[in-house]
C-alpha positions in Angstrom: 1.2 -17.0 -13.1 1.0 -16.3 -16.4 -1.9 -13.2 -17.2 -4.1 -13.7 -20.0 -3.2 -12.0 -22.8 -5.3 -8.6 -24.0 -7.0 -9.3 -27.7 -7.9 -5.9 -28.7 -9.5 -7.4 -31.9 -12.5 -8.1 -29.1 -14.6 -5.5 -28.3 -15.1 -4.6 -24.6 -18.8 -6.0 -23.5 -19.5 -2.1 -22.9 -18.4 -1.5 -26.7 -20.8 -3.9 -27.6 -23.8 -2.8 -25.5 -23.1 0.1 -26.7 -23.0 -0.9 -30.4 -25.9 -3.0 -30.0 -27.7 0.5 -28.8 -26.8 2.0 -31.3 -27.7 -0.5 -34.5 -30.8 -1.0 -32.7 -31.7 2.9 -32.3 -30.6 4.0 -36.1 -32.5 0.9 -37.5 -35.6 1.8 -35.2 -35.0 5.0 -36.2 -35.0 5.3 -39.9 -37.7 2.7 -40.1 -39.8 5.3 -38.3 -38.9 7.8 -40.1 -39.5 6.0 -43.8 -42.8 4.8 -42.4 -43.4 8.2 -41.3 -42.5 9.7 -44.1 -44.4 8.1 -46.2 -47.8 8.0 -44.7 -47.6 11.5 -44.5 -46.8 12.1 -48.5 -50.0 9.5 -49.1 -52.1 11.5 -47.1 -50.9 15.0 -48.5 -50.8 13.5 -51.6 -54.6 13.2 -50.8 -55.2 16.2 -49.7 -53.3 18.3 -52.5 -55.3 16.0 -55.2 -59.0 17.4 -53.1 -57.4 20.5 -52.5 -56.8 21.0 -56.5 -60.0 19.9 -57.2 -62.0 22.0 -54.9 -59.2 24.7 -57.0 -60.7 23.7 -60.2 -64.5 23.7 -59.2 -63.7 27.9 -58.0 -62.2 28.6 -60.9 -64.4 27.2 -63.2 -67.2 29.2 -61.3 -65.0 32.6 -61.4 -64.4 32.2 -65.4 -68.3 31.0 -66.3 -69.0 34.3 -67.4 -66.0 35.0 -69.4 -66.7 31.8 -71.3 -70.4 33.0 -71.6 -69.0 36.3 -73.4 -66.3 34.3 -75.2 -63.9 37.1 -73.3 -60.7 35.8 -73.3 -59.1 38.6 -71.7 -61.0 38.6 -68.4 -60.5 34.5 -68.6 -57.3 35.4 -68.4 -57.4 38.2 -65.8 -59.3 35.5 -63.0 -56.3 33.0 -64.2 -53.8 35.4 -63.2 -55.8 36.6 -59.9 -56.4 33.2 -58.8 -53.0 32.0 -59.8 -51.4 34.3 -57.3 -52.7 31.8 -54.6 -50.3 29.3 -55.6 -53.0 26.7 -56.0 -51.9 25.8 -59.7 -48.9 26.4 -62.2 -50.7 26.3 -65.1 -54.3 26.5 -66.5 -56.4 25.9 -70.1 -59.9 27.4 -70.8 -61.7 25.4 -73.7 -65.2 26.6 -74.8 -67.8 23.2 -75.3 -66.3 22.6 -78.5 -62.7 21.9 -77.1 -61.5 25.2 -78.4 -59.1 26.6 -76.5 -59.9 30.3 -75.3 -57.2 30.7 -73.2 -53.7 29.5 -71.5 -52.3 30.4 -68.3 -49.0 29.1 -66.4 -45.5 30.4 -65.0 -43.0 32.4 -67.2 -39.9 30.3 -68.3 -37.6 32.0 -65.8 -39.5 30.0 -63.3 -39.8 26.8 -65.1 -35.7 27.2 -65.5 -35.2 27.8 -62.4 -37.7 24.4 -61.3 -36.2 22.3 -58.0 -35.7 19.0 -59.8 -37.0 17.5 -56.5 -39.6 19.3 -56.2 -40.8 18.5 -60.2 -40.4 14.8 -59.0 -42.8 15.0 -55.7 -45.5 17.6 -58.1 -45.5 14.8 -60.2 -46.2 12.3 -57.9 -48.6 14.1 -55.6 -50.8 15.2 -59.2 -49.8 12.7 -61.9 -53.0 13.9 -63.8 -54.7 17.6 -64.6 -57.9 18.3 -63.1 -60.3 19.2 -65.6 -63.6 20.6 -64.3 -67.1 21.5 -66.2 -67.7 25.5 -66.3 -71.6 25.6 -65.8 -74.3 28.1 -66.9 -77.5 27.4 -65.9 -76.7 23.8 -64.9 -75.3 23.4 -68.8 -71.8 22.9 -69.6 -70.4 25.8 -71.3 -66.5 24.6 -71.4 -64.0 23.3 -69.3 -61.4 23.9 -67.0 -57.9 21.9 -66.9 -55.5 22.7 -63.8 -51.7 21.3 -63.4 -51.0 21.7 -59.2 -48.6 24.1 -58.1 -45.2 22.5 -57.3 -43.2 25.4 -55.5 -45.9 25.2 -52.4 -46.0 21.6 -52.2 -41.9 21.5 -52.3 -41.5 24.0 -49.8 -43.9 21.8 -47.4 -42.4 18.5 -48.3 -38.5 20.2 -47.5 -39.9 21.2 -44.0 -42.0 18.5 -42.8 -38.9 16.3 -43.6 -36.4 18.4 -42.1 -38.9 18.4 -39.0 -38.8 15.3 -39.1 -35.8 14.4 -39.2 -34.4 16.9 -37.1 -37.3 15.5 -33.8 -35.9 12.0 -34.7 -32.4 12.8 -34.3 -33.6 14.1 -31.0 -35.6 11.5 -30.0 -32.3 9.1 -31.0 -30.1 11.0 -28.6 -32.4 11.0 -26.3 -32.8 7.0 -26.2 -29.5 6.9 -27.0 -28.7 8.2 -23.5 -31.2 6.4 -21.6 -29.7 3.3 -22.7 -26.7 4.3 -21.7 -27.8 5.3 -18.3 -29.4 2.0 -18.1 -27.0 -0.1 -19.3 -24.7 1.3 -16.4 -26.3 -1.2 -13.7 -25.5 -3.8 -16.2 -22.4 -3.2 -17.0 -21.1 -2.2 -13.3 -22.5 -5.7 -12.0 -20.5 -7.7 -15.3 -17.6 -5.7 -14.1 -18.0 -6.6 -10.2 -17.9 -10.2 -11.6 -15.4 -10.3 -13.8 -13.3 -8.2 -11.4 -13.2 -10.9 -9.1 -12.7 -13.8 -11.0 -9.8 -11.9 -12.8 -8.5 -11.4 -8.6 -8.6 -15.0 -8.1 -7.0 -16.3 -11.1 -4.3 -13.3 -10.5 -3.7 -13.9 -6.5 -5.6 -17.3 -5.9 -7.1 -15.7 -3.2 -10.6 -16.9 -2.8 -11.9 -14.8 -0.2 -13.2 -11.8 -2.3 -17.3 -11.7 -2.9 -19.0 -10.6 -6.0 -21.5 -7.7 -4.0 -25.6 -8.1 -4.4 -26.8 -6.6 -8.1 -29.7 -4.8 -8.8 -30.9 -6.9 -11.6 -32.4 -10.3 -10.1 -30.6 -12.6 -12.5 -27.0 -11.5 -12.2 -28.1 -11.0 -8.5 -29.0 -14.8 -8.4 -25.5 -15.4 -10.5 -23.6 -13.8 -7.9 -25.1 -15.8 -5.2 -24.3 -19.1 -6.7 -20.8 -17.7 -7.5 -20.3 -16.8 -4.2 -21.3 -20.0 -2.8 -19.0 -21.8 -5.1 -16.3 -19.7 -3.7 -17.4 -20.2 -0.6 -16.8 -24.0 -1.1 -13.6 -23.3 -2.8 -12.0 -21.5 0.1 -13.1 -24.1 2.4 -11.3 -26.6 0.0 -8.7 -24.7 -0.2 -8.0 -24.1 3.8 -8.6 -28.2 4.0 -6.0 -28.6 1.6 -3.6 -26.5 3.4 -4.5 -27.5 6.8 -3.3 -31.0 5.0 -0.2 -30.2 3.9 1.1 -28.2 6.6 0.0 -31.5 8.6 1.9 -33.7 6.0 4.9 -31.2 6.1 5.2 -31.3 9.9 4.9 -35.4 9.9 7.5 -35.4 7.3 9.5 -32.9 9.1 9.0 -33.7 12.8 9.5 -36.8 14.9 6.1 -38.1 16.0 6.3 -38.8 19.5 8.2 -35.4 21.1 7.7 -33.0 18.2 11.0 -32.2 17.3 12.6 -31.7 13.5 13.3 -35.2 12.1 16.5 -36.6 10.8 15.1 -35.0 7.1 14.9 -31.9 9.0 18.1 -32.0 10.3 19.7 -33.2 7.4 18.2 -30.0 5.2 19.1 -27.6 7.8 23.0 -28.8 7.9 23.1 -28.4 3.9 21.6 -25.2 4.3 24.7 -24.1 7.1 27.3 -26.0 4.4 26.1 -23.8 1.4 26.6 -20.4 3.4 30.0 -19.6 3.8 29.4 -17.1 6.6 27.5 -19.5 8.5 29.4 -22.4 8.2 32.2 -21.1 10.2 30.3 -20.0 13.0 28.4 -23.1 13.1 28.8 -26.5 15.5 26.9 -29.8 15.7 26.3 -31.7 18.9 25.0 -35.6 18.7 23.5 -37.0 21.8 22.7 -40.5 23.0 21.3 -42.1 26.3 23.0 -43.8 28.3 20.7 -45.9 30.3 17.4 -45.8 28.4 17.5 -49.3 28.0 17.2 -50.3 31.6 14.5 -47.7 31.8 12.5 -49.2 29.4 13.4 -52.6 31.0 12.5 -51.7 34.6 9.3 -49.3 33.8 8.1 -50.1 30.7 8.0 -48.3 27.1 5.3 -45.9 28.0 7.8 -44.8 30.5 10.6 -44.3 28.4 8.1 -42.6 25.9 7.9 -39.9 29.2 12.0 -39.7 29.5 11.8 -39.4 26.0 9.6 -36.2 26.2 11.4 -35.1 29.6 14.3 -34.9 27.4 13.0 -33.3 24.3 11.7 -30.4 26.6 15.0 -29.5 28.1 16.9 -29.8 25.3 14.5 -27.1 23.4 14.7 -24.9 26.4 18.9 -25.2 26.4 18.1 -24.5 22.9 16.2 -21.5 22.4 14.9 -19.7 19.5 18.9 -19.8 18.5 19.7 -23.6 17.9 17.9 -26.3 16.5 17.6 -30.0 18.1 16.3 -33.0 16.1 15.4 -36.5 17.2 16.9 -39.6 15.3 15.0 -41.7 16.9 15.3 -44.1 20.2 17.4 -42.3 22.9 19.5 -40.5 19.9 19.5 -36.6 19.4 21.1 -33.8 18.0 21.6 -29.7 18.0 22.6 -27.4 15.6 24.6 -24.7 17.2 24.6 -21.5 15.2 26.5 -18.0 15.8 29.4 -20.1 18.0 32.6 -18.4 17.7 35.0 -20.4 20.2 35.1 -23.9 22.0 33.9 -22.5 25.2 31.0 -21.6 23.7 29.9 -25.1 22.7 31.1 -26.3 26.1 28.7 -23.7 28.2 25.7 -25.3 26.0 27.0 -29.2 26.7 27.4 -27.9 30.7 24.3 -26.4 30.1 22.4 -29.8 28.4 24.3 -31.9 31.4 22.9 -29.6 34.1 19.8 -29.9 33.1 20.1 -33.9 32.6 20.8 -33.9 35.8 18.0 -33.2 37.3 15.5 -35.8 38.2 12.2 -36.7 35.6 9.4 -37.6 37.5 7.6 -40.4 35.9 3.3 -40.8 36.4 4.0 -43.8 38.2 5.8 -41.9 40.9 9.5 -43.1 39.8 12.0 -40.8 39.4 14.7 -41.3 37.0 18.2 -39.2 35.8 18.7 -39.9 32.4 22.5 -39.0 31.0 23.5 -38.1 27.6 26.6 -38.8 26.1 27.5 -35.9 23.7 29.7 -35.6 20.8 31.0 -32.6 19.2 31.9 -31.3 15.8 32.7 -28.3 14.0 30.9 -28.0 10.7 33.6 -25.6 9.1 36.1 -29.1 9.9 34.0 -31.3 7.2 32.8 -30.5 3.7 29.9 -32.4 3.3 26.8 -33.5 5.8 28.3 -37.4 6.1 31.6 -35.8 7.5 30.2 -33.9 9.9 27.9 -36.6 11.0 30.9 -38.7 11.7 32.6 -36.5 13.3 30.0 -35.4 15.2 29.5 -39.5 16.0 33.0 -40.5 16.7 33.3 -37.9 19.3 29.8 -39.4 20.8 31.1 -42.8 21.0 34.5 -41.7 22.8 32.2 -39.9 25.2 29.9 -42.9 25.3 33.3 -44.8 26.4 34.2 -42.8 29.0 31.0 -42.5 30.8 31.2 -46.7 30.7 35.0 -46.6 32.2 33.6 -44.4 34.6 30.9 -46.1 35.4 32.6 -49.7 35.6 35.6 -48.1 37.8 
């Protein structure tokens, strides 16, 4: 039988469970991690805009009374003090005019030297300075305007997404492996499956059984399978049983189970097309000589009884070495096999007429001797089964004819 071509341009169903995992864990994955990552910049973004201005209301208290005293250089001392905290990059004093008084914010080095990234998320988390009233004696005096520091705010953002990241890739390969020890069951009961349907179709042997599963619905699958194999196999044994029933009726000869004249016919061609055993191969032909009268006197299902008396001794002058057929009526025939010389095939014929005869005993009580008149022929003399056959059949009817002069004289 023909197997079933491999198309590797399938994947395995284990490729694809695994694949499925995989789409489905990256997908889950990075959604969580977007979603994540950006409720957590909206709420810092919160919390740096409060933080900056709760910046802007101590710095406008710290510099109230350098704007009193319109001292620019202690404005510009708390500035630098307060700067240090890395609150703000940059801050403008103006007096209640809107006159500036003084400037604070980084050196150029620094703002060369600005992450890009990070310029981009400052921006975001304070799009607008926070300007704040600088109070003296619950008047406004001037006013306070901070820009938010960018190099803190970077540094947080770079490691709470790297954290991030870095406990999702964990938790992925963590899933990632579950699912795989999961999937095992799965795939181990697909495999028991497909293992033995892939048996059957290979051997056509229906006995194998897809064992119980763990999971209730390929469990459940298994069952019916098994069922439907069981059924099969029963089907299978019928059909057998059927045919080796319609091969032996074909084959044998009804009444006293012997090979049939088919049979014999096959198993002379078989002896004709081996050159070894044709030469060391004879063929008797046998025929009663009084099983008319028998059935006369007695009746058929008496002669059915010689018949089978007969059948029975000529299997045991037979053996396990020669075959014997029935034509049919009162007419049989052996196939002697591994004969080397003529006194070979006359010790079986003495040994066939010995056993002739001896008396059958009939149910009714009779007792009958039944005598065969047997022909000869060696199958190495012919070349085909019909010459053999006539052979075998002339040699028969001179026997037949001497047995009758003998009888008559």
């Amino acid at each position: 039988m023909d197997k079933p071509s491999a198309d590797y341009s399938r994947p395995s169903f284990r490729k694809a469970l695994v694949r499925i995992s995989v789409i489905s864990v990256v997908t889950t994955m990075t959604v969580a991690w977007l979603f994540i990552s950006a409720t957590s910049m909206l709420s810092f973004r919160q919390y740096a805009d409060k933080n900056l201005q709760l910046m802007a209301h101590t710095v406008s208290y710290s510099l109230e009374a350098a704007v009193v005293f319109r001292d620019g250089n202690a404005a510009m001392e708390t500035l630098k003090e307060l700067g240090k905290q890395g609150q703000f990059s940059s801050a403008v004093v103006t007096d209640i005019r809107g006159n500036e008084l003084v400037r604070w914010g980084q050196d150029d080095d620094s703002l060369l030297h600005k992450d890009p990234l990070g310029g981009m998320v400052s921006g975001w988390l304070f799009p607008q300075p926070v300007e704040q009233p600088i109070l003296h004696n619950g008047e406004r005096i001037g006013t306070v305007t901070l820009i938010g520091e960018d190099a803190t705010v970077t540094d947080f953002v770079y490691r709470s997404l790297g954290v991030l990241t870095i406990c999702l890739l964990l938790a992925s390969l963590v899933a990632l492996l579950f699912t795989r020890h999961l999937l095992r069951r799965l795939i181990a009961a697909l495999k028991n499956i497909t293992g033995v349907v892939h048996d059957i179709r290979a051997t056509r042997d229906f006995s194998r059984r897809v064992p119980p599963s763990q999971i209730n619905e390929l469990h459940l699958f298994g069952e019916d399978f098994n069922s439907l194999l069981t059924e099969i196999e029963k089907w299978q044994q019928r059909e057998q049983q059927e045919r080796a029933s319609l091969l032996k009726r074909a084959l044998h000869d009804p009444l006293t189970g012997l090979a049939n004249r088919a049979a014999f016919r096959s198993a002379l061609e078989s002896v004709l097309s081996d050159s070894t055993r044709k030469t060391h191969t004879a063929l008797l032909f046998m025929d009663g000589d009084n099983f008319k009268e028998i059935n006369d006197t007695w009746g058929h299902a008496a002669g059915d009884e010689v018949l089978l008396a007969i059948a029975g001794r000529l299997s045991d002058c037979a053996g396990n070495t020669h075959l014997v057929c029935r034509f049919g009526g009162d007419e049989f025939a052996m196939i002697l096999e591994n004969i080397s010389h003529d006194d070979e095939i006359q010790a079986v014929i003495d040994d066939i007429n010995g056993r002739m005869a001896e008396p059958i005993h009939l149910q009714g009580g009779e007792r009958v001797v039944m005598t065969l008149s047997i022909g000869r022929a060696v199958v190495s003399q012919a070349a085909t089964v019909e010459g053999v056959m006539e052979a075998a059949d002339r040699s028969m009817y001179l026997e037949k004819q001497q047995h009758h002069q003998r009888a008559v004289s």
